[in-house]
C-alpha positions, 0 to 999 in steps of 0.5 A: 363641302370641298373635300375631294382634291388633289393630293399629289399622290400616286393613284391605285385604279380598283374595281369601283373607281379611283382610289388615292393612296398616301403615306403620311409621316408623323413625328408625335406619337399619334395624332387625332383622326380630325386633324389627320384629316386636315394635315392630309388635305383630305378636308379643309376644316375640322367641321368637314372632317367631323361630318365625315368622321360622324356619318361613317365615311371613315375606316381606321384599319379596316372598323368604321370609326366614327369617333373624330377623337381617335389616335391614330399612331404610326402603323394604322390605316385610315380609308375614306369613302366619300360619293364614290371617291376613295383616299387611303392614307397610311400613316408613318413614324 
């Protein structure tokens, strides 16, 4: 599965490693977690966002979120920790 990428991001070192952090903008009023996924960069297909989403790697504002469903409205905060890889992405009207 090749979920761990580059995302041109600026990087935030923390105690337990690399953390990439990014702003993303949308112009709808919310898009669902899976696809917020993919339109991230963070997986390259809805079957790797869905086994990330069901296997409680994903947090949104802070609660395990393990429905792939999910809007995600400007303002929340989607955290993914994956084997030791972490991407925070905060997503912006």
């Amino acid at each position: 599965m090749d979920i761990i990428r580059t995302l041109g991001v600026f990087l935030v070192y923390k105690k337990k490693g690399l953390i990439k952090m990014e702003n993303i903008k949308i112009e709808t009023p919310y898009i669902k977690l899976d696809q917020l996924l993919k339109f991230a960069g963070i997986t390259e297909n809805g079957a790797d966002a869905k086994y990330l989403v069901v296997n409680g790697y994903v947090k949104v504002n802070g609660d395990e979120e393990k429905r792939r469903g999910k809007k995600i409205v400007p303002g929340d905060f989607v955290e993914i920790n994956y084997e030791g890889e972490c991407f925070d992405i905060k997503v912006c009207g």
